[in-house]
C-alpha positions in Angstrom: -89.3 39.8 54.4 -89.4 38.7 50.7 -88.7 42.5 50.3 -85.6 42.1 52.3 -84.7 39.3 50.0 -85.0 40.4 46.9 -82.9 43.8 48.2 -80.0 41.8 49.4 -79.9 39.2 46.5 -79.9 42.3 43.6 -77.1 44.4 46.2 -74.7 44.1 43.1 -76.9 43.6 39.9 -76.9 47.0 37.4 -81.0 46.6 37.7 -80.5 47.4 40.9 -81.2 51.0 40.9 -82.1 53.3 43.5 -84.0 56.3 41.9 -86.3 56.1 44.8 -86.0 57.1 48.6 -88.1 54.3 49.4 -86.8 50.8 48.5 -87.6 50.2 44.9 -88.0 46.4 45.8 -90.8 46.9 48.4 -92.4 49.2 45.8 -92.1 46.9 43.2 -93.8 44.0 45.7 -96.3 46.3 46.4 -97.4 47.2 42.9 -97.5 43.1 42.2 -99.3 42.3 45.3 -101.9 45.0 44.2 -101.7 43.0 41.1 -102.2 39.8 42.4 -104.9 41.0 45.2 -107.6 42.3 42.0 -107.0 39.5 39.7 -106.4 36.4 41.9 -103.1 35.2 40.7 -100.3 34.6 42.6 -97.2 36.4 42.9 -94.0 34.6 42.0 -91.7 34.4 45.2 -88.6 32.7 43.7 -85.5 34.5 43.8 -83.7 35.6 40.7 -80.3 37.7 41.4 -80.5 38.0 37.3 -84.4 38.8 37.7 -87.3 38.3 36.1 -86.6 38.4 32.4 -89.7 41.2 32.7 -92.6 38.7 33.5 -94.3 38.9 36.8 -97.2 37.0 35.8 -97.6 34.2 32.8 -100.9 33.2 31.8 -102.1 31.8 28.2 -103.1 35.2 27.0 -99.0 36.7 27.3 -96.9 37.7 29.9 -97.5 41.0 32.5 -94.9 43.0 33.6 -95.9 44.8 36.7 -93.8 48.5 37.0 -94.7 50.3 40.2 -94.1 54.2 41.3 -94.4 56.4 44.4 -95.5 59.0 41.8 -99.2 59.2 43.6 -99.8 62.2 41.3 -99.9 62.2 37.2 -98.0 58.9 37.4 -95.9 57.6 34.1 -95.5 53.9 33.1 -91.6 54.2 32.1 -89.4 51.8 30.9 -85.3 51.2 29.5 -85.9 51.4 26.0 -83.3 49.5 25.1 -84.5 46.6 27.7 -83.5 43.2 27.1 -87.0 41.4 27.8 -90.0 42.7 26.6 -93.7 41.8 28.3 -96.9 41.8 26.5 -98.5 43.9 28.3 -97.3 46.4 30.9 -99.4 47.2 34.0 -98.4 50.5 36.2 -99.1 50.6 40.1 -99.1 53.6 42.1 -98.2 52.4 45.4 -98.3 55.4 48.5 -95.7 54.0 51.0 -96.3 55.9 53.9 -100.2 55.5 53.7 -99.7 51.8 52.9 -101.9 51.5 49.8 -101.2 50.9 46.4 -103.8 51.4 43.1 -103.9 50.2 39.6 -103.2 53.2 37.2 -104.2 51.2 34.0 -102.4 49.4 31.1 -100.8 49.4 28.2 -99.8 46.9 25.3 -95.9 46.1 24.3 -96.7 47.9 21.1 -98.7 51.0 22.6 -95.1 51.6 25.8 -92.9 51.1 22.6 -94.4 53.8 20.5 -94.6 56.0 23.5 -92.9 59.2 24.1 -88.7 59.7 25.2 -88.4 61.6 28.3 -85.7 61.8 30.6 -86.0 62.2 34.2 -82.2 63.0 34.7 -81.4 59.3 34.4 -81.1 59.0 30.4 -83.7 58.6 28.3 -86.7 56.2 29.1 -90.1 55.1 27.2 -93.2 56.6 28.9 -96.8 57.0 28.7 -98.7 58.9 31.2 -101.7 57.7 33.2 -104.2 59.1 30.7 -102.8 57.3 27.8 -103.4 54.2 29.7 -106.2 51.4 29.6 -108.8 51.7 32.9 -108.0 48.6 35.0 -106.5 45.6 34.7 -105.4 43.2 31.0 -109.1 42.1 30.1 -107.6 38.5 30.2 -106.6 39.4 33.5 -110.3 40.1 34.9 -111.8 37.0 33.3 -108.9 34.7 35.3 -110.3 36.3 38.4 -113.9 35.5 37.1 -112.9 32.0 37.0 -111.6 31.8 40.6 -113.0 30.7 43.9 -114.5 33.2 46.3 
């Protein structure tokens, strides 16, 4: 439902791309469930039509943008390069649609996606860093908020 939302209410935004055949909001809700599901934080259900200036989650250790792919093989954490908003720290999601599962593929700092690699996929040119340049898991600061939940 909140997929269906966030579809219709981006229908005529330019972020609304559709590079996937699956729709790139339900992936994207995926990959922040996924999120939210291994470190205990809640996902943010407003709507924004102008979106979410590239924060999915806020804490006091910087601001987590969640980018999710269908790319269940050698997946890359891309991003616009010329992007308006920047996140600390960028988490990647590999989310299998038709199995209904999603993963965390590791992270990477605002510093480490900006010095990464050009590549175009046929769309223009986007920032990437593949899964093995990535951090194992989750933020650290991420882990040690779920630490601090209740079971």
């Amino acid at each position: 439902m909140l997929d269906q939302e966030r579809q219709h209410q981006k229908r005529n935004y330019a972020s609304g791309l559709h590079l996937s055949k699956h729709s790139t909001w339900l992936v994207g809700l995926a990959g922040e469930v996924a999120v939210s599901l291994a470190c205990g934080q809640p996902i943010d259900e407003e709507l924004r039509p102008e979106g979410d200036n590239g924060k999915d989650f806020t804490s006091d250790f910087g601001t987590v943008d969640v980018k999710a792919t269908t790319r269940i093989h050698s997946p890359d954490l891309v991003v616009f390069p010329d992007q308006k908003h920047w996140a600390d720290y960028y988490v990647l999601t590999v989310v299998d649609v038709p199995n209904q599962q999603a993963r965390i593929a590791g992270w990477a700092t605002l510093e480490e996606i900006q010095a990464g690699d050009l590549h175009d996929y046929g769309y223009g040119p986007r920032l990437r860093l593949t899964e093995d340049e990535l951090h194992e898991g989750l933020v650290p600061s991420m882990e040690f908020a779920l630490e601090g939940a209740a079971p």
